[in-house]
C-alpha positions in Angstrom: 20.4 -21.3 -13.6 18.5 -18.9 -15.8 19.6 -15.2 -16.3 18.4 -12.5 -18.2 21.0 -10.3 -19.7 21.3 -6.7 -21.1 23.7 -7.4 -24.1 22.7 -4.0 -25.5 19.9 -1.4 -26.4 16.6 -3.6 -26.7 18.4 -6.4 -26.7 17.6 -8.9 -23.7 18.6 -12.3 -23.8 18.0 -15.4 -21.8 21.6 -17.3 -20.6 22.9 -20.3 -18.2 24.9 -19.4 -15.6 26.7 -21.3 -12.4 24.1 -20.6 -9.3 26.5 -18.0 -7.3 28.2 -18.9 -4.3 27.6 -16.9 -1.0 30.9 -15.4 0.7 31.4 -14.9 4.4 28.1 -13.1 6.0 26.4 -13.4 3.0 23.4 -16.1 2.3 22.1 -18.2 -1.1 18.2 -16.5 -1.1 15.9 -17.7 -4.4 14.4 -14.8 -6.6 11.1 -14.7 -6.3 9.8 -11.5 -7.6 12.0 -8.3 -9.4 10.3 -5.0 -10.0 11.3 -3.2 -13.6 12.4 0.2 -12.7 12.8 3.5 -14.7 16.5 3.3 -13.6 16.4 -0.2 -15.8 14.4 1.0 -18.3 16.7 3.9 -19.2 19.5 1.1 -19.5 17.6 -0.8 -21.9 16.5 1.8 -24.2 19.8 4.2 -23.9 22.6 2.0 -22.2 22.4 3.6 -18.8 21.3 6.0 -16.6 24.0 8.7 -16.9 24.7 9.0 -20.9 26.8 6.4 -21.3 26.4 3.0 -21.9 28.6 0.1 -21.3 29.9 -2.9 -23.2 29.6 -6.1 -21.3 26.4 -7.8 -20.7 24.5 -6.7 -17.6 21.9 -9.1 -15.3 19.7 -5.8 -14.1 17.3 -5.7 -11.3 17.3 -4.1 -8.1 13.7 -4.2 -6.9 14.2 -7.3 -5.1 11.8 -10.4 -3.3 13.5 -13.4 -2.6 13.0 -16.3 -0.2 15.8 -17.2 2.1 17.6 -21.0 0.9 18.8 -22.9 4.0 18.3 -22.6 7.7 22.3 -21.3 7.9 20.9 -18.0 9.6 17.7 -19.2 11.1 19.1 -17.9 14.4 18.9 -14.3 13.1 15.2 -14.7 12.4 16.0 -15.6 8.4 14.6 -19.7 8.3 14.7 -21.0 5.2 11.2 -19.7 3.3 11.3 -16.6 4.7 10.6 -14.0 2.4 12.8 -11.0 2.2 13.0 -7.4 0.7 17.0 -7.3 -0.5 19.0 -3.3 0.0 20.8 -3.5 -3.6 23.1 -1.5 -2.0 26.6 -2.3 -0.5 28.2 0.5 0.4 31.8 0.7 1.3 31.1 1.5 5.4 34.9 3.1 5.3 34.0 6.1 3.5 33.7 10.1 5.0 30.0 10.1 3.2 29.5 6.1 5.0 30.8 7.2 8.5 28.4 10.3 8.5 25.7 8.3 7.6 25.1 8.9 4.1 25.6 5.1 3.1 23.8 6.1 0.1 25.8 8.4 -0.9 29.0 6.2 -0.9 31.0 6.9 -4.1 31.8 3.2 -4.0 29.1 1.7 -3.7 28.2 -1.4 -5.5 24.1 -1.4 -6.7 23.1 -4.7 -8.1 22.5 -4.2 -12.1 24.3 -1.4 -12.3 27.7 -1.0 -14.3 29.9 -4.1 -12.7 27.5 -5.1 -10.2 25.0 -7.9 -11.6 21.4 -7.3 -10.5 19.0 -10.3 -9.4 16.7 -10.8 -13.2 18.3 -14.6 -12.2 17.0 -17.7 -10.5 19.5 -17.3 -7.5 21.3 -14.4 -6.1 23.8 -13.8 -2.6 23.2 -11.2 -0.6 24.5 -9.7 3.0 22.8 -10.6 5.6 22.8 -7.2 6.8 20.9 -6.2 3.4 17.7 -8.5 3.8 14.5 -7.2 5.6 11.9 -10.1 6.5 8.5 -8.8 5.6 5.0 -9.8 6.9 3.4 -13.0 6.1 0.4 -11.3 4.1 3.0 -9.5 2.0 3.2 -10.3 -1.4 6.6 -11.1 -3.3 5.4 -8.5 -5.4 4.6 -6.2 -2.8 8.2 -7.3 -0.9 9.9 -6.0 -4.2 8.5 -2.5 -4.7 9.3 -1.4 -1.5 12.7 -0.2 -2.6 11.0 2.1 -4.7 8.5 2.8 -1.9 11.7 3.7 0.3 13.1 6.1 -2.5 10.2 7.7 -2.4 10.4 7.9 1.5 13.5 9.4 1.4 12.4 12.0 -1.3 9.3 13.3 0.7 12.5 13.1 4.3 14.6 15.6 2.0 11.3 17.5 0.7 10.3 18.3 4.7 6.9 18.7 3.1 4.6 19.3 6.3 1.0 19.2 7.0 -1.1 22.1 5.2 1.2 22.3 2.1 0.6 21.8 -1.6 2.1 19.4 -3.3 2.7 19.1 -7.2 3.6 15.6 -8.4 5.3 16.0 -12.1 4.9 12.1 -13.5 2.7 9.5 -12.0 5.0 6.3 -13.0 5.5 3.8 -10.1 7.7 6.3 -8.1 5.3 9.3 -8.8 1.8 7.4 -7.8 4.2 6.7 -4.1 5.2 9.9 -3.8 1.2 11.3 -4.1 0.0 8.6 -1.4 2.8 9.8 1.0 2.1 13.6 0.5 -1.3 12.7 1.6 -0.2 10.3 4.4 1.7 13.0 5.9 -1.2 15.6 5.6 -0.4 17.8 2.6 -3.8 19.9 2.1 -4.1 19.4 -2.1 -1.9 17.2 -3.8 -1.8 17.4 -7.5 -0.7 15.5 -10.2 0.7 15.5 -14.1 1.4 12.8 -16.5 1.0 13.0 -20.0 -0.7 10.1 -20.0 -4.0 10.2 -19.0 -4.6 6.4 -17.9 -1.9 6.8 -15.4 -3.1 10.6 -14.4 -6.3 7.9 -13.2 -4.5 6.3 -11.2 -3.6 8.8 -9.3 -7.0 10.3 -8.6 -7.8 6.7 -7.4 -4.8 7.2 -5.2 -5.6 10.5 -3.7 -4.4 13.1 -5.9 -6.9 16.0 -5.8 -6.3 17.7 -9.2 -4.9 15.6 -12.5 -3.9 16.5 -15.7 -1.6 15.6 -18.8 -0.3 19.2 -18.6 1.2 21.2 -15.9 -0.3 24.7 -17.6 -3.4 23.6 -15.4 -1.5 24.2 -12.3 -1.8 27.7 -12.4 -5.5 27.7 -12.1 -5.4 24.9 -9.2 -3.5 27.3 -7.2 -4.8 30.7 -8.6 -1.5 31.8 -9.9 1.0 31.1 -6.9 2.2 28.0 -7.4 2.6 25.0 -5.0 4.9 25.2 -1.6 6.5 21.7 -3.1 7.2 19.8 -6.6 8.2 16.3 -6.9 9.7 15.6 -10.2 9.7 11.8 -11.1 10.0 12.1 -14.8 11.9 10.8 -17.2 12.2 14.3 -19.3 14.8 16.6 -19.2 12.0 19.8 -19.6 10.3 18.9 -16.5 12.3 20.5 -13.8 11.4 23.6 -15.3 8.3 22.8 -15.7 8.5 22.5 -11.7 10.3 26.0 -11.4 7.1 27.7 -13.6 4.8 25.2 -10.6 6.1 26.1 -7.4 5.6 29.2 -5.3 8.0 32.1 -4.8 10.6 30.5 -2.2 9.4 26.8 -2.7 11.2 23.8 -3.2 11.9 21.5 -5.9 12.8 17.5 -5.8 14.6 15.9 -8.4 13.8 12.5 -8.1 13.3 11.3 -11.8 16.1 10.3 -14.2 16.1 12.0 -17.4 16.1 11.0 -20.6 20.4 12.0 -21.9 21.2 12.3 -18.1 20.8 16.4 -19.1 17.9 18.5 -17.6 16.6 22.0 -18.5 16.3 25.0 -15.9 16.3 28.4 -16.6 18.5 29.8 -13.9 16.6 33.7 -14.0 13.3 32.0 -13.4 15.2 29.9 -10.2 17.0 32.7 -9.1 14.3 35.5 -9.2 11.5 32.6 -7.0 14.4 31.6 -4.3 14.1 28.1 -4.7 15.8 25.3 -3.0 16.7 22.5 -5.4 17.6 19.2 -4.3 18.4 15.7 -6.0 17.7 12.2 -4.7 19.7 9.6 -4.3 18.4 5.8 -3.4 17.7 6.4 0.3 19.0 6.7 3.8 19.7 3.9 6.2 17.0 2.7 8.3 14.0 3.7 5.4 13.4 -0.1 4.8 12.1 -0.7 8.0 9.7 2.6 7.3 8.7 1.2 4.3 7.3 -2.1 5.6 5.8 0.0 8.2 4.0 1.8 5.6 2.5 -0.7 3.7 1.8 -2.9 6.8 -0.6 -0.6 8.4 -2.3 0.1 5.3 -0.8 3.6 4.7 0.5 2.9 1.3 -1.3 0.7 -1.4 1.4 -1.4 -3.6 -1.3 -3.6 -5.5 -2.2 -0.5 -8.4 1.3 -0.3 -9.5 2.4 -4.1 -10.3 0.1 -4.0 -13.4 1.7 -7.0 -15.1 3.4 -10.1 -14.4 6.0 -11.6 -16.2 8.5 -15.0 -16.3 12.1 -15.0 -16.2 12.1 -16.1 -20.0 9.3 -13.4 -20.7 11.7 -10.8 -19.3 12.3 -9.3 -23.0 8.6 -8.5 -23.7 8.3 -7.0 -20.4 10.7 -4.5 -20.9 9.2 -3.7 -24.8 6.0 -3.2 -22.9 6.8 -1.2 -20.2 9.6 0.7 -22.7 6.6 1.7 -24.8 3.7 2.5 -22.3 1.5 -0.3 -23.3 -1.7 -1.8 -22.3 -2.5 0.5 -19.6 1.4 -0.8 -17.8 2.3 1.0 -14.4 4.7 -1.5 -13.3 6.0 -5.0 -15.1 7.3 -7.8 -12.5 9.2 -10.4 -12.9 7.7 -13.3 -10.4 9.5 -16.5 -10.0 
């Protein structure tokens, strides 16, 4: 079968490999759609998501549709065709963080493309059974893939606690950022606003129910006469924007770190945090049991996935995709691969 591999910075190339085997409680599933994600995007132009970069070639993708091979498992409810979301996650389930309930959390856990662990920019892929979530008829493959985002950004707004009648500040309206505005106005925030420094995608947040835009966050000031918002989501890439979000949020607010930055290093003056009160915390994947709140979501018509898959790629066009995406062009929210 086809595979796309990470062989370095920029450097994507398309390889034959055996189609992989599934083990015990584990199923064959085709690729039918993978989502590029910042995550993936950081390994392609830096190496990896935490400074480092590794040496072998790396399948990535972990924003998964795929369609279920053979009727092995129809009794579960998974019949050949039937089109799953796939958890890139397999935590240990042994774990202190796994036995409280923190699966994401698990220090061992192995995430498709990521270090060891090859992600699913491939024909065919195995996965757990326990791992795939059948999804609605009228759901798209593209759709089916993005909700692992959508269920990151779930469990962002979960560890946020925003609640109805609170302000919310969005800092980067990306794929994860453009969720995270939708849900602070599902759950009944009173002004959500957004920044991006690029104005096409500041757009499409207006269109998605951001109140307030802008390509700097100096204007939130005046959209909150001075005080700052009770809540900022940080879904950035740069390593200034968290205090950016300290000089945004009110006396005693909260801050979400939810991007990745750029050098796995971010900037925050600790007088400026100390002197407000604020409660910091950082996001990582999601809780157990967000998938199902995801397809939930997007069933009932809550949340809109169409604006953010932009562009549609092949398997062999998987290189240009990432250069496109890499470089913010042609108006790009979100590249998919569709297969």
């Amino acid at each position: 079968m086809d595979a796309a591999f990470l062989h370095g910075i920029g450097d994507i190339r398309i390889s034959q490999i055996p189609v992989p085997q599934p083990q015990q409680d584990e199923l064959l599933l085709k690729v039918r759609a993978v989502g590029i994600c910042g995550s993936d995007l950081h390994c392609y132009v830096d190496g990896g998501t935490d400074g480092s970069a590794w040496g072998a070639p790396l399948i990535l993708g972990h924003e998964i549709a795929a369609e279920v091979v053979d009727d092995s498992a129809a009794p579960s409810g998974l019949a050949a065709g039937c089109l799953v979301a796939v958890d890139p996650g397999r935590s240990c389930g042994r774990c202190e963080w796994c036995r409280r309930g923190h699966d994401n959390l698990c220090p061992g856990i192995l995430f498709s493309g990521s270090r060891d662990t090859h992600g699913a920019l491939c024909e065919y892929i195995t996965a757990p059974m326990a791992n795939l979530y059948p999804v609605p008829e009228e759901f798209s493959a593209a759709d089916t893939a993005i909700l692992e985002l959508l269920g990151v950004a779930v469990h962002t707004l979960d560890l946020a606690s925003v609640k109805p009648g609170e302000t919310v500040l969005v800092l980067g309206t990306g794929p994860l950022g453009l969720l995270l505005v939708q849900l602070s106005r599902h759950l009944g925030a009173a002004s959500v606003f957004a920044v991006d420094p690029l104005e096409y995608r500041c757009a499409t947040a207006s269109q998605l129910g951001a109140d307030e835009v802008a390509v700097a966050h100096d204007a939130v000031a005046a959209w909150t006469d001075g005080s700052g918002v009770d809540v900022v989501l940080e879904a950035t890439n740069s390593a200034n924007a968290m205090q950016q979000a300290a000089q945004c949020v009110r006396i005693g607010g909260r801050l979400m770190l939810a991007g990745i930055p750029d050098g796995d290093v971010v900037s925050l003056g600790a007088s400026l945090m100390r002197r407000k009160g604020l409660t910091l915390k950082a996001v990582r994947r999601m809780a157990p049991g967000v998938y199902l709140r995801a397809i939930e979501l997007v069933r009932s018509g809550a949340i809109d996935l169409r604006p953010l898959a932009t562009h549609t790629f092949s398997l062999q066009q998987t290189a240009e995709a990432f250069d496109l995406q890499a470089n913010h062009r042609d108006g790009v929210i979100k590249s998919v691969i569709a297969m």
